[in-house]
C-alpha positions as CSV (number, residue, x, y, z in Angstrom):
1,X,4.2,23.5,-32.0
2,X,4.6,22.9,-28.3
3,X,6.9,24.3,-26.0
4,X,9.7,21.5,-26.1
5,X,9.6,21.9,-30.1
6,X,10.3,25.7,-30.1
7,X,12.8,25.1,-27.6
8,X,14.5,22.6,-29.1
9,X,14.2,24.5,-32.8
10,X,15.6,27.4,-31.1
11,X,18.7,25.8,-29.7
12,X,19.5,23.3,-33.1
13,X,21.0,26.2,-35.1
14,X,23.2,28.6,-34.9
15,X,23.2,32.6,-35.2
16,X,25.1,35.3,-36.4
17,X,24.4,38.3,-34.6
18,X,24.9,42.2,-35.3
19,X,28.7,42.0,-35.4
20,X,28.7,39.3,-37.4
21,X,29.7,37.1,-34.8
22,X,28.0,33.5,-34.6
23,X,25.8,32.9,-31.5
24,X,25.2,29.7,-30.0
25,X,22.0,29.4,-27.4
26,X,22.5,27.3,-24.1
27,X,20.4,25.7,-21.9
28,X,20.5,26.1,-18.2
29,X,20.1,22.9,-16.5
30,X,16.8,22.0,-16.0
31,X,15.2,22.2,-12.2
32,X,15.4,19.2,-10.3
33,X,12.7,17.8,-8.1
34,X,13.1,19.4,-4.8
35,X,13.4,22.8,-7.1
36,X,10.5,21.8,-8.5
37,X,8.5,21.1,-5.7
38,X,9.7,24.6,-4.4
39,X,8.9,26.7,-7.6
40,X,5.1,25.0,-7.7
41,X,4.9,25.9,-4.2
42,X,5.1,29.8,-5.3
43,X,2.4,29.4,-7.8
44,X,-1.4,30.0,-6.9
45,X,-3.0,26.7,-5.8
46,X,0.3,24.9,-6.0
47,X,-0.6,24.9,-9.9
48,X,1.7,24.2,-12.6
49,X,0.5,23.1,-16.0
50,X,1.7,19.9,-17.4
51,X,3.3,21.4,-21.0
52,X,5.5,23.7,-18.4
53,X,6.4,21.2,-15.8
54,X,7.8,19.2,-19.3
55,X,9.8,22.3,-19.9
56,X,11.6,22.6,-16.7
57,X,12.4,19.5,-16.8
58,X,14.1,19.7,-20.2
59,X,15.8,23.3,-18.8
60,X,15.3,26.1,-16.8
61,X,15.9,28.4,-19.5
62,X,17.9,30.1,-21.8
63,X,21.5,31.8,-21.1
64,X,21.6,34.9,-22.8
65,X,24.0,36.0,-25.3
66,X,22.9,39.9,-26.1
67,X,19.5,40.4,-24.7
68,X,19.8,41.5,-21.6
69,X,19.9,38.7,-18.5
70,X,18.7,35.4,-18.5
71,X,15.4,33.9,-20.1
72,X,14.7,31.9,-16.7
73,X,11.0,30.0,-17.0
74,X,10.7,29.6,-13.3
75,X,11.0,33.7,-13.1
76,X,13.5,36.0,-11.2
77,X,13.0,35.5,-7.1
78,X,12.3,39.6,-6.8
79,X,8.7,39.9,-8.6
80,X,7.3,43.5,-8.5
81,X,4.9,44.3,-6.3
82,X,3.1,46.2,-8.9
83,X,2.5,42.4,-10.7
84,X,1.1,40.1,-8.1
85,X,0.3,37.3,-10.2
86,X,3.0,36.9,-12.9
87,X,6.6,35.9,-13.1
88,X,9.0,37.7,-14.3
89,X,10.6,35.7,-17.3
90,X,14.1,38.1,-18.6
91,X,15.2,41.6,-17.4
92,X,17.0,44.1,-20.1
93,X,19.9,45.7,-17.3
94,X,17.9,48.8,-17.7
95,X,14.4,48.4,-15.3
96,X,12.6,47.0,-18.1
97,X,11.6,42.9,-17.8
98,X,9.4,40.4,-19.8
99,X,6.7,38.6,-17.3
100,X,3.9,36.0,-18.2
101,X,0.8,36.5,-16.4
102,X,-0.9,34.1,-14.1
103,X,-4.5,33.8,-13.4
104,X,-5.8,32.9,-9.9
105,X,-6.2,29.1,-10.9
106,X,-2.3,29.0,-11.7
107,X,-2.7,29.1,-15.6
108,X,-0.3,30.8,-17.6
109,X,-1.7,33.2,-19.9
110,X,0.0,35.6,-21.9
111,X,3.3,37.5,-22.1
112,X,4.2,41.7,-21.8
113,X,7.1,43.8,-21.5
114,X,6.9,46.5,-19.2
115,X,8.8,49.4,-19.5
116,X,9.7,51.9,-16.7
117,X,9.8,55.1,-17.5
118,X,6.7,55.7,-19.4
119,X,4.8,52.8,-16.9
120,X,4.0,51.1,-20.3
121,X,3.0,47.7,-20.5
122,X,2.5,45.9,-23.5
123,X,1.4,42.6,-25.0
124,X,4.4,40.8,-26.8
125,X,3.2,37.3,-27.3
126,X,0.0,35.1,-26.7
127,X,1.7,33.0,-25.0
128,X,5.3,31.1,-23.6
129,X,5.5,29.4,-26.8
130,X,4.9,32.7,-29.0
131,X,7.7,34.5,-26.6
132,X,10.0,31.3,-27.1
133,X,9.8,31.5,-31.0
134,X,10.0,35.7,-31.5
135,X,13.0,35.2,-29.3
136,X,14.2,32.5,-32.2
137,X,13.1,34.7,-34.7
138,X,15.2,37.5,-32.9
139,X,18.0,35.5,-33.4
140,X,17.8,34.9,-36.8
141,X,16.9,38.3,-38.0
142,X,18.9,40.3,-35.3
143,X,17.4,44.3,-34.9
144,X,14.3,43.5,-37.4
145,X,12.1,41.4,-35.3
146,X,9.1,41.5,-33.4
147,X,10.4,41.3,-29.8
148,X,13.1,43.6,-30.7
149,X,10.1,46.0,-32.3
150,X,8.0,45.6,-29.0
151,X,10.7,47.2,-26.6
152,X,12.6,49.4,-28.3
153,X,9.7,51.2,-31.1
154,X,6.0,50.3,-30.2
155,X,5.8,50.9,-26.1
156,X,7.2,54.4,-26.7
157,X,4.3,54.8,-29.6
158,X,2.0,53.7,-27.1
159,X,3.1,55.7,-24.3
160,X,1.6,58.8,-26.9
161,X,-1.4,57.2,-27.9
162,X,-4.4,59.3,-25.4
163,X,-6.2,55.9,-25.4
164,X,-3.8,53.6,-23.5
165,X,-5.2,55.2,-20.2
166,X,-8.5,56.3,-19.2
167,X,-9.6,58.7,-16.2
168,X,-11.5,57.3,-13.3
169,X,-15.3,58.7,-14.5
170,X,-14.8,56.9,-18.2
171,X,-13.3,53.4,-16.0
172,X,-16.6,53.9,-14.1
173,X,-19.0,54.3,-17.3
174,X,-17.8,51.8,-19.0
175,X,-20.6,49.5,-16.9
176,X,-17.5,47.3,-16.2
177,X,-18.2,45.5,-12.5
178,X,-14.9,44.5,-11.6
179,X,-13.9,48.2,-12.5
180,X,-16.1,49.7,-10.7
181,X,-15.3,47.9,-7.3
182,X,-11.5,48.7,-8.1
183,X,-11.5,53.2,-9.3
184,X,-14.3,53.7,-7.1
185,X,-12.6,53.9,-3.8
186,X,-9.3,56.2,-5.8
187,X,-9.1,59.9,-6.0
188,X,-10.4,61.7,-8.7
189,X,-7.5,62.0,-10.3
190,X,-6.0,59.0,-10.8
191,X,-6.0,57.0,-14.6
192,X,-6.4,53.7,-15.1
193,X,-4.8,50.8,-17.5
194,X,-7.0,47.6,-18.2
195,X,-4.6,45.1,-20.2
196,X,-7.9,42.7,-20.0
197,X,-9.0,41.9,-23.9
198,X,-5.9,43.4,-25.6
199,X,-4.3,42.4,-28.4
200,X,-0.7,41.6,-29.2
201,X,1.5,44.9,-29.8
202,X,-1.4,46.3,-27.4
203,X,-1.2,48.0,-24.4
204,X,-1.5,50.7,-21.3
205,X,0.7,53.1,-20.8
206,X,0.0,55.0,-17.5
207,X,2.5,57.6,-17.6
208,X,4.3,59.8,-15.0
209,X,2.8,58.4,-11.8
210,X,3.7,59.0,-8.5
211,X,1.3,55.9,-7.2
212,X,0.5,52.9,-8.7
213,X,-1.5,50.2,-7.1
214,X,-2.6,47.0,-8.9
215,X,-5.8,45.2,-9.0
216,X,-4.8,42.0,-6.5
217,X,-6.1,39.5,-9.8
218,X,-6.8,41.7,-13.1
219,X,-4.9,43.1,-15.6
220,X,-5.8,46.5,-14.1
221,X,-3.8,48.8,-12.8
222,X,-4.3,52.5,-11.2
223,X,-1.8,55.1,-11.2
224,X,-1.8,58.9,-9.4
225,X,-0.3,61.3,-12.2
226,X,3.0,63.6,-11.1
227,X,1.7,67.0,-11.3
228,X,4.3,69.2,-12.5
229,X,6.6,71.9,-10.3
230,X,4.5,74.6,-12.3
231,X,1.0,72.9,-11.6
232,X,2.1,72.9,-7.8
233,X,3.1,76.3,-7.8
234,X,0.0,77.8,-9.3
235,X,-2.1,75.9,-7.8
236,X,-1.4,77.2,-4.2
C-alpha cells in the first residue's frame, strides 16, 4: 500500500477512543509550493523522494486528537542536535518524539521513538507508511497497539536489557570501520549505541549520560555515563 492509500484509509473511518468518545482524524492543509521549495531546501542534496512530495501535497499531516502534538511530515522546525539527519515527525508533551531517519543522499529510511530519560531509542516502523498505518491501527484498537506498545512498555524493557549499549573496547573489536574512526578518539568510559542493522521493537538505550555526541551520518551515537554522588566521593 503506498503512502496516499494509508493516509487516505486512515482518515475514511471513524474511531472511538478510550472514553468512548468517537474520534475523527483531520488533515492539515497540504504545503504549497513556495513551502515546498523551502522544506526540500532543508533536506540533504535538496532531496525529496517522489512518494513523499505526493504526500505533502495531499497534506501536511495529521491533527492530533490524543497522541500527543501533531503528526507533521515535513517535521518540527527545532530538530535535536543529537539527530543530525532526521526529522522529527510528532512530539508526546513529555520530551519524547517520533523522527524518521535520513541518509546523506536525502532518502527516508526508517522510523524510532526516542525517549528521554533512559536515552532509549527504538525502532517503531520500517518505514513512513508502517508509522502511518500503526498510528491507524492505534486508532482502531486504542491502548493495545503497537505504537502505543513501543513508547509506553518496550523502550523501558530495553533500557534493562545489558545489550542495547556496548563499552568503547567491544565497539572497537567488533572489526567495524566506521566504528572505529568514531569511539576511538572518546574516553575510555564512554558506551556506545549503533541503531545500524536493527530490527523493529529494536533498539539502544544509552542510559544516564552526561554527554552525548552523535556520529555526523550513522545511526551511532556515544554517550559519557553519570557517575553517581557515591562513585565521586570515593573515588577522590
Amino acid at each position: 500500500m503506498s503512502l496516499i492509500e494509508e493516509l487516505n484509509l486512515l482518515v475514511s473511518k471513524t474511531y472511538t477512543d478510550e472514553d468512548g468518545e468517537e474520534v475523527h482524524p483531520t488533515l492539515l492543509p497540504p504545503l504549497n509550493e513556495y513551502e515546498m521549495e523551502k522544506f526540500v531546501r532543508t533536506l540533504p542534496e535538496d532531496h525529496l523522494p517522489e512518494e513523499v512530495r505526493e504526500l505533502l501535497s495531499t497534506a501536511s499531516g495529521i491533527k492530533s486528537s490524543d497522541y500527543g502534538e501533531d503528526l507533521r511530515f515535513y517535521g518540527y522546525p527545532h530538530n535535536h542536535e543529537w539527530f543530525p539527519l532526521s526529522i522529527t515527525l510528532q512530539e508526546d508533551g513529555a520530551g519524547n518524539f517520533w523522527f524518521i531517519a535520513l541518509d546523506e543522499a536525502g532518502n527516508w529510511l526508517s522510523v524510532y521513538f526516542f525517549e528521554h530519560e533512559t536515552m532509549s531509542i527504538i525502532k517503531c516502523a520500517e518505514d513512513l507508511e508502517g508509522f502511518i498505518r500503526d498510528l491507524r491501527l492505534s486508532m482502531e484498537n486504542p491502548g493495545k497497539d503497537h505504537y502505543t506498545l513501543v513508547s509506553e512498555k518496550l523502550v523501558w524493557e530495553l533500557a534493562r536489557r545489558p545489550d542495547s549499549r556496548t563499552s568503547k573496547a567491544e565497539a572497537l573489536a567488533k572489526g567495524d570501520e566506521t566504528l572505529r574512526l568514531f569511539v576511538s578518539p572518546l574516553p575510555d568510559n564512554y558506551v556506545i549505541g549503533d541503531l545500524r542493522g536493527k530490527s523493529v521493537d529494536d533498539g539502544i538505550s544509552l542510559g544516564h549520560c552526561t554527554t552525548i555526541i552523535p556520529h555526523p551520518t550513522e545511526l551511532i551515537w556515544a554517550g559519557e555515563p553519570k557517575v553517581s554522588f557515591w562513585k565521586r566521593l570515593f573515588k577522590k
